[in-house]
C-alpha positions, 0 to 999 in steps of 0.5 A: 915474899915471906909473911910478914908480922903485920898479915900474921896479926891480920889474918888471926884477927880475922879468925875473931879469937881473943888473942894479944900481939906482941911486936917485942917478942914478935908473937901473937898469943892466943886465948883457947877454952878446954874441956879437958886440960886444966892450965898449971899456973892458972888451974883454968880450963884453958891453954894460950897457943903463942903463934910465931914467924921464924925464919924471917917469915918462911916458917909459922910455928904454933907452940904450946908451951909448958904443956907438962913438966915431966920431973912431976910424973912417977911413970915418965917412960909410959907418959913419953909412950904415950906422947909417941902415941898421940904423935902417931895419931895426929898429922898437924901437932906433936909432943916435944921434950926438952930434956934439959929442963923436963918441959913438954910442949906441943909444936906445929911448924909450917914451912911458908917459905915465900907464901902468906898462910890465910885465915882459914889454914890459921884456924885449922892449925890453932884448931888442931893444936888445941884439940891435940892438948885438950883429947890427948890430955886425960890419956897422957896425964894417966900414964903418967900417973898410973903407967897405964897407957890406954887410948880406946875411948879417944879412939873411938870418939874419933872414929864415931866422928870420921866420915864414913869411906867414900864408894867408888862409883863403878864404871859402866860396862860402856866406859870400862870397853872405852878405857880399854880401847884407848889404852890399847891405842896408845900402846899400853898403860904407859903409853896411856900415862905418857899421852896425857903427861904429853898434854898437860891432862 
């Protein structure tokens, strides 16, 4: 059983963002403040991710739509470098053109298929959208000025909020001989490996 609109518009509501619903255009547009990147039509500090079913419910697309108008730039080809850029950065969103019109966007599909996404996917994905326009914003809109692609103060940011590796607890000595004596029991790693396939471990 695929998404329905109903759930979609539920489960944003339990997000408790401002949004608006739209049965008509079977969309659900979603208010988000920036730090960053200023809104062309408004020249606010904001941007509205338009949250939409497609596929009769199997695919969620969030879409940023009008994000840029390329024809604006004077150094289009550093500015779709440095959209191919964030794309690399980023795992949930990405920087699309429309060649016919200049019209970038920045997209977020998720296959559904007979699933129901929850509120909390919901939130994370909105959350990284926006963050993808808002971070990537001042890198973007220079190269496309300037020409000058330059992502180190971005980088580091998110590399001063990541958390740090995560040791391994090593294996006492105990555990270590343990692990060995089974693998030698069961034959070797493989056998290992195919035992606990065997029983579903």
């Amino acid at each position: 059983m695929a998404m329905t609109f109903a759930e979609l518009v539920g489960r944003i509501a339990e997000i408790g963002c401002d949004f608006r619903a739209s049965r008509e255009h079977n969309e659900v547009v979603v208010a988000v403040p920036t730090t960053h990147y200023i809104d062309p039509h408004d020249n606010e500090k904001s941007l509205l991710l338009h949250v939409m079913l497609q596929e009769e419910g199997r695919m969620l697309r969030i879409c940023v739509p009008e994000v840029y108008a390329i024809g604006e730039f004077e150094h289009r080809g550093a500015m779709c470098e440095a959209m191919l850029a964030a794309n690399w950065r980023v795992r949930v969103a990405s920087y699309i053109l429309d060649e016919s019109d200049g019209e970038v966007r920045v997209v977020s599909d998720t296959p559904l298929e007979d699933g129901v996404a929850t509120s909390k996917q919901l939130s994370r994905t909105l959350t990284l959208v926006a963050w993808t326009v808002d971070q990537f914003d001042p890198v973007i809109r220079e190269a496309g000025k300037s020409g000058t692609i330059d992502f180190k103060a971005i980088d580091e940011q998110v590399r001063s909020e990541a958390p740090g590796p995560r040791r391994r607890k090593s294996r006492s000595k105990r555990e270590r001989r343990e692990l060995a004596d089974l693998i030698k029991a069961a034959g070797g790693v493989e056998g290992l490996r195919k035992l606990l396939e065997d029983n579903n471990l």
